[in-house]
C-alpha positions as CSV (number, residue, x, y, z in Angstrom):
1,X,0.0,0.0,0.0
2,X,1.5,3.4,-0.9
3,X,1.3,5.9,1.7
4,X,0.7,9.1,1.8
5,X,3.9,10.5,2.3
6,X,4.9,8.4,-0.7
7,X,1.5,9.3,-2.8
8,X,3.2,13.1,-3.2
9,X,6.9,11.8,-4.2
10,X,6.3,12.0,-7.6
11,X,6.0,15.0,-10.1
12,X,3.9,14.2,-13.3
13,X,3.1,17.1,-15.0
14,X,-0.3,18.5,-15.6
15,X,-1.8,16.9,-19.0
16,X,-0.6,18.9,-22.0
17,X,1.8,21.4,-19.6
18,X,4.7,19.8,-19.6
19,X,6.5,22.6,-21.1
20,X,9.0,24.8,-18.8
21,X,7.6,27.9,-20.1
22,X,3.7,26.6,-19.6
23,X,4.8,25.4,-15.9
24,X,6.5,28.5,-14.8
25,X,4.0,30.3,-15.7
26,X,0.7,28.6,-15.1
27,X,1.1,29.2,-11.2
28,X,0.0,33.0,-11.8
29,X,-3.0,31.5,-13.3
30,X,-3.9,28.8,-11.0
31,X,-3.3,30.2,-7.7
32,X,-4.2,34.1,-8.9
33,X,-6.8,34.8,-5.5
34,X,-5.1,34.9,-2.2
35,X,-7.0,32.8,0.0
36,X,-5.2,33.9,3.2
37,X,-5.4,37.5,5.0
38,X,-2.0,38.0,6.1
39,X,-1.2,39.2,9.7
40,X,1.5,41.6,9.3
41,X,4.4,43.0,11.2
42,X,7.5,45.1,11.1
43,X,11.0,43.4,12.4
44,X,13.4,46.7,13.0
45,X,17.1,45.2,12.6
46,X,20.2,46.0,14.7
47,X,21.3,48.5,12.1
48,X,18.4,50.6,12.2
49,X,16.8,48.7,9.0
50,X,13.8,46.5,8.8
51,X,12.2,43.3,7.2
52,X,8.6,43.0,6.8
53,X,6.7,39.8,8.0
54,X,3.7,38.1,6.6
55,X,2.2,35.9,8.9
56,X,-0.7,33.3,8.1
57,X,-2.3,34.1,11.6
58,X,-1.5,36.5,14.3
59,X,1.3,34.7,15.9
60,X,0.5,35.7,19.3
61,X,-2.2,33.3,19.2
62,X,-0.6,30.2,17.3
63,X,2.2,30.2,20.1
64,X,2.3,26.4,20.4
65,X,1.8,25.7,16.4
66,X,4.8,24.3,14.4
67,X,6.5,26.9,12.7
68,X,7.6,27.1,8.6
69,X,9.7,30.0,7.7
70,X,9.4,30.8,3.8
71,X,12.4,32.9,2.3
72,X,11.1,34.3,-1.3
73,X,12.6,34.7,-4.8
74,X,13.8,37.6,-6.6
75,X,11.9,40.2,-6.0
76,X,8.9,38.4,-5.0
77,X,6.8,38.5,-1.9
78,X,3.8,37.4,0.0
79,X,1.7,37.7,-3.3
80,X,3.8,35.4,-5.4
81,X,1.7,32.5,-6.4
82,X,4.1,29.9,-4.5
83,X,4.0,32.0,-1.1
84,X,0.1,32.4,-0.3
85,X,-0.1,29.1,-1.6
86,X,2.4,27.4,0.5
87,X,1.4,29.3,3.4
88,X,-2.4,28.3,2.6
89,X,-1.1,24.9,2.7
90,X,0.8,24.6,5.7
91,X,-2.4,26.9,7.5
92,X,-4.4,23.6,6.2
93,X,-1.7,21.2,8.1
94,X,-2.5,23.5,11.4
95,X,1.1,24.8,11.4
96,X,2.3,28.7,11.7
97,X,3.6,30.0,7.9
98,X,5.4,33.2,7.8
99,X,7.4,35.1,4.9
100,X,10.0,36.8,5.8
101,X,10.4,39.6,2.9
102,X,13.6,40.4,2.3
103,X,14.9,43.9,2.4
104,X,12.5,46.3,0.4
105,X,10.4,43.9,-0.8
106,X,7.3,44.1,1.2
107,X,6.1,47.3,-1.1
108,X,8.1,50.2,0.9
109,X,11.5,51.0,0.1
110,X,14.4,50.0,3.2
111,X,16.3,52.3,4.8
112,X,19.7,51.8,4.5
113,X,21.8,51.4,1.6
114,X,22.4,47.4,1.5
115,X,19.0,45.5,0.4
116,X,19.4,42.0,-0.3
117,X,21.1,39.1,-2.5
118,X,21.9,35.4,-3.0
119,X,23.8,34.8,-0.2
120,X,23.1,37.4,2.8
121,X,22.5,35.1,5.6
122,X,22.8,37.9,8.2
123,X,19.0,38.9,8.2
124,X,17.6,35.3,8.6
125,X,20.2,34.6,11.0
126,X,18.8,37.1,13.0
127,X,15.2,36.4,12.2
128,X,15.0,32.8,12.8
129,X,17.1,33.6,16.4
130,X,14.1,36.4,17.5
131,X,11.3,34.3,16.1
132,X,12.4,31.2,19.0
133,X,13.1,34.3,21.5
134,X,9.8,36.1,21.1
135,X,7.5,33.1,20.6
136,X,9.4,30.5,22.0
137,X,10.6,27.0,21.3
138,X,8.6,24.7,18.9
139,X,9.4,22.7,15.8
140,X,10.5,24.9,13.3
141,X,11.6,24.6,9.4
142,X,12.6,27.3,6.4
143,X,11.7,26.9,2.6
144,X,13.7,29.1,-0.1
145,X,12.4,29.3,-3.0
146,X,14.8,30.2,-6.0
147,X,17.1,33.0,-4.6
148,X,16.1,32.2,-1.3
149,X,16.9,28.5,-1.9
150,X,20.0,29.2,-2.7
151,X,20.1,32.2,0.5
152,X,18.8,29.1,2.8
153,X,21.6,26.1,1.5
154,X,24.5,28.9,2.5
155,X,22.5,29.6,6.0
156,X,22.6,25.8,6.4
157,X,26.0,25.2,5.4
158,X,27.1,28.1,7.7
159,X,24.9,26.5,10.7
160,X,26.6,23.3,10.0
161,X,29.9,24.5,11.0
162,X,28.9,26.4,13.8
163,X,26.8,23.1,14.9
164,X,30.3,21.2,15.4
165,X,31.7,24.4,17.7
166,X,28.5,23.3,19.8
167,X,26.2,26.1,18.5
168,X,22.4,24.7,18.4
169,X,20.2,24.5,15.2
170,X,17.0,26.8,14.6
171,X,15.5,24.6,12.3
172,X,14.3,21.3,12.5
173,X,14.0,20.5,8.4
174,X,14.3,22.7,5.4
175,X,13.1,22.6,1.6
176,X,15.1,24.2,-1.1
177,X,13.0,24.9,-4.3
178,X,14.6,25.9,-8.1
179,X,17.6,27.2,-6.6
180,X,20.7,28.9,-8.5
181,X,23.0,27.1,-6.4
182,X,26.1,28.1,-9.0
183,X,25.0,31.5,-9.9
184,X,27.2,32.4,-12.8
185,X,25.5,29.4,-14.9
186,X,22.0,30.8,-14.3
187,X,23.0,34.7,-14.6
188,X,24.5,33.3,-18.1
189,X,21.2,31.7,-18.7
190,X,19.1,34.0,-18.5
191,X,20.3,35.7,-21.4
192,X,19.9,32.6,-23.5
193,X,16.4,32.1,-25.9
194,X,13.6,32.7,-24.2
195,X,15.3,32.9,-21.0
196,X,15.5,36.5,-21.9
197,X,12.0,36.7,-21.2
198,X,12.3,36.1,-17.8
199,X,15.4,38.3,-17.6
200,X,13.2,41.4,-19.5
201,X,10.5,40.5,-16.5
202,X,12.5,40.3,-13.3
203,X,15.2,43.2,-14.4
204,X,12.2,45.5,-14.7
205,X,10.7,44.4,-11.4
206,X,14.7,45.1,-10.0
207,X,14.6,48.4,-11.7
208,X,11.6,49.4,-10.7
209,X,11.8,48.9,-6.6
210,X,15.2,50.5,-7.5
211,X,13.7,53.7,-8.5
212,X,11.2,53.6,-5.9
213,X,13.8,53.6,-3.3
214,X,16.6,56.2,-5.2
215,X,13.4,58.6,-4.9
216,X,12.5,58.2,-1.2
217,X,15.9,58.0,-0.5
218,X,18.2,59.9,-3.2
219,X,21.6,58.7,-3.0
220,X,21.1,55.6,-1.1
221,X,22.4,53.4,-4.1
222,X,25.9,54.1,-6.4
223,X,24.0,54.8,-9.2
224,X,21.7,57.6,-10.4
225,X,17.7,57.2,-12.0
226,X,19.4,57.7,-15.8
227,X,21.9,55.0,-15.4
228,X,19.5,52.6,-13.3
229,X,17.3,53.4,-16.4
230,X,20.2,52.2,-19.0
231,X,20.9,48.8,-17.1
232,X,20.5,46.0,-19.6
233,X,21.1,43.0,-18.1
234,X,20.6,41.0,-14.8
235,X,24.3,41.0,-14.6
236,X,25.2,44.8,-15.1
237,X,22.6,45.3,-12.2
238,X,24.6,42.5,-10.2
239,X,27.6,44.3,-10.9
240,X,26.7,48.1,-10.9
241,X,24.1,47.7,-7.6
242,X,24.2,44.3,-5.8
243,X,28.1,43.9,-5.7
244,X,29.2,47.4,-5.2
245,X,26.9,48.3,-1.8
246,X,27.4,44.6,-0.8
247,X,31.5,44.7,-0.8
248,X,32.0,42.3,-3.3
249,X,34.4,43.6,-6.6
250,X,31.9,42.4,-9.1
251,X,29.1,40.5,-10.3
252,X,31.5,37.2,-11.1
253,X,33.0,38.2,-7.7
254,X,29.4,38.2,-6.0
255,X,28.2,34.7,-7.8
256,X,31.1,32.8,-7.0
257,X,31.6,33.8,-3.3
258,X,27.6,33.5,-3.0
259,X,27.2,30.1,-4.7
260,X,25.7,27.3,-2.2
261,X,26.4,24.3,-4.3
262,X,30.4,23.9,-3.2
263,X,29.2,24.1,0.5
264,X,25.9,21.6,0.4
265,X,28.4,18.8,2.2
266,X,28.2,21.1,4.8
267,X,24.6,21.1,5.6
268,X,23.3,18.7,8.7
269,X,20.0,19.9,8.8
270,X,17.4,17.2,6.7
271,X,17.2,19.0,4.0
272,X,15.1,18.3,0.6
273,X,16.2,19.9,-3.0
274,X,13.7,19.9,-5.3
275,X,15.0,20.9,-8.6
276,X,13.4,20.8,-12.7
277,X,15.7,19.8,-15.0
278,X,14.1,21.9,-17.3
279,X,13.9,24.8,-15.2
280,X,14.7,27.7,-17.7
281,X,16.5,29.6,-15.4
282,X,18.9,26.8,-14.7
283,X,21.8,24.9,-16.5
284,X,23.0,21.5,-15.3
285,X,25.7,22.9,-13.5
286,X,23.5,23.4,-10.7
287,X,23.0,19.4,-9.8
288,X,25.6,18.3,-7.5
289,X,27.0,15.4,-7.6
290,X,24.7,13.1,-5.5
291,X,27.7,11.0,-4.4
292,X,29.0,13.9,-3.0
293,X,25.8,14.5,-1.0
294,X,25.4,13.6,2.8
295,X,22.6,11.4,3.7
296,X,20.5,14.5,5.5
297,X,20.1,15.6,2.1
298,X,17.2,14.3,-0.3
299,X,17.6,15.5,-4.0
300,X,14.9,15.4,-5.9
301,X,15.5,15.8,-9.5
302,X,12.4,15.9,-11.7
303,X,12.4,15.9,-15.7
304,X,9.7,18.7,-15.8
305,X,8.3,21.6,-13.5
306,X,9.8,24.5,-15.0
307,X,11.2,27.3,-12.8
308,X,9.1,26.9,-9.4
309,X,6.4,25.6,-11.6
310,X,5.2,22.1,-10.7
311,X,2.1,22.4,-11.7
312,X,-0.4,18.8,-11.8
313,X,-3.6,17.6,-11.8
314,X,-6.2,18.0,-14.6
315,X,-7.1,21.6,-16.5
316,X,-10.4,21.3,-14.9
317,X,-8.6,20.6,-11.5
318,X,-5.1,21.7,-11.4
319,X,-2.6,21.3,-8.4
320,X,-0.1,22.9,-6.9
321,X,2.9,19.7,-6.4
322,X,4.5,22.2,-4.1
323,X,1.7,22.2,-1.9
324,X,1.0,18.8,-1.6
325,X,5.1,17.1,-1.5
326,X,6.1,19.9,1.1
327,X,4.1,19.5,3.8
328,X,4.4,15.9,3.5
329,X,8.1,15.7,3.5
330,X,8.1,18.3,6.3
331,X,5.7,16.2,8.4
332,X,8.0,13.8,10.1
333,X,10.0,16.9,11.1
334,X,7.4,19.2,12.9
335,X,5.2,16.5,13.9
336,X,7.2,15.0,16.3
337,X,5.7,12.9,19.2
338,X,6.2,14.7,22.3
């Protein structure tokens, strides 16, 4: 008899949809109402910053709940179609969701000059720490999704270390979703085909909080609103924004220090990879090498999903794989017979 743990393993594409394109895309269409009204609340930072948090319940109240942290993409949000959704989900499971939006990317420009990038751990260090401190100890997990995948792998990796100088874990289990884990690859990608699509897409949305912040706070990033206006490429913003306030020398600089893949042996948190080998923001530079993987980590590699796509089920009835083979897999972890 096949469980139900094991009914959600497997990815087979919504009939028709197995294109990456279709699948990346159809989310937006499937899960376009939010079926959640997010609690919100500001975190102010030690250096006078802040994150925004979107809760899937006033966690005051949901104390004793298990916890899932979910870390977003580029420049997306609690309205992505992956984040109400999952949060929906894990509401459904009776656990606590929460997204922690990465520096101004809640709607309102940050404050200081840094915002946010593949590998800055700092700010979900320092999350995950006040989340146990304010609400206490329960079981916890973090999903990344994309950039945040690939933001969560180096906060495991990083945790792993400090795990074997006696330092204790936040998080029970962790999911990482279409992750960039070699960023170069993917940066190169996206200027490929109809990768360039996406590129067009998520440089706008990059330009356009930009510009939103360089006029509530002029002079807060290295560039001025004509220049920000001539950036072409993914890359030339890597390299004229996101390297140059984050102390890296360049973009190349910036993907190859921020890269998670090398550092994946690190990681002992369970951790579960879930990755499309036809993602189009991807190359196959981004698989590891499974013999190289400890045995905390679970790689799933499926031949179709696009780029945080996964999309099943029937056109009449659609489903969100996501939503189903998370929860399951995190199960074991946050249900955990006291």
């Amino acid at each position: 008899m096949i469980s139900i743990h094991h009914m959600h393993e497997i990815f087979r594409p919504l009939a028709g949809a197995s294109n990456p394109h279709l699948q990346t895309l159809l989310p937006r269409l499937v899960r376009r109402r939010v079926q959640l009204q997010p609690f919100w609340q500001r975190l102010e930072l030690p250096d006078g910053d802040f994150v925004d948090l979107a809760w899937s319940e006033n966690p005051e109240l949901a104390r004793d709940k298990p916890r899932v942290v979910l870390f977003h993409g580029l420049e997306g949000n609690f309205y992505s179609p992956y984040a109400h959704g999952l949060l929906r989900a894990w509401q459904d499971k009776g656990w606590l969701g929460v997204v922690m939006h990465f520096r101004g990317c809640s709607g309102e420009p940050n404050r200081k000059s840094r915002i946010y990038h593949s590998g800055e751990t700092e700010d979900a260090r320092f999350f995950l720490r006040w989340l146990r401190e304010s609400y206490g100890q329960v079981p916890t997990a973090a999903v990344g999704v994309s950039l945040g995948g690939n933001m969560l792998a180096l906060y495991l990796a990083e945790q792993g270390q400090l795990a074997e100088q006696g330092q204790e874990s936040l998080l029970e289990a962790a999911v990482v979703v279409s992750a960039p884990l070699m960023l170069e690859p993917c940066a190169n990608r996206m200027e490929q085909g109809f990768s360039r699509v996406y590129q067009h897409y998520l440089l706008n949305q990059l330009k356009l909080n930009a510009t939103r912040k360089l006029l509530h706070y002029p002079g807060s990033l290295p560039l001025d609103l004509p220049q920000l206006k001539g950036l072409r490429r993914i890359k030339e913003f890597d390299d004229v924004i996101t390297a140059r306030i984050h102390g890296f020398d360049d973009a190349l600089d910036y993907y190859r220090r921020c890269s998670a893949l090398p550092l994946l042996p690190q990681i002992t948190t369970p951790l579960l990879i879930i990755h499309a080998k036809d993602d189009p923001f991807m190359t196959a530079e981004v698989i590891p090498n499974l013999h190289e993987l400890p045995d905390n980590i679970d790689y799933q590699l499926t031949e179709h999903g696009g780029h945080v796509g996964f999309v099943s089920g029937s056109l009449k009835h659609p489903q969100m794989w996501l939503e189903q083979r998370i929860p399951a897999w995190l199960s074991p972890y946050l249900e955990q017979q006291s």
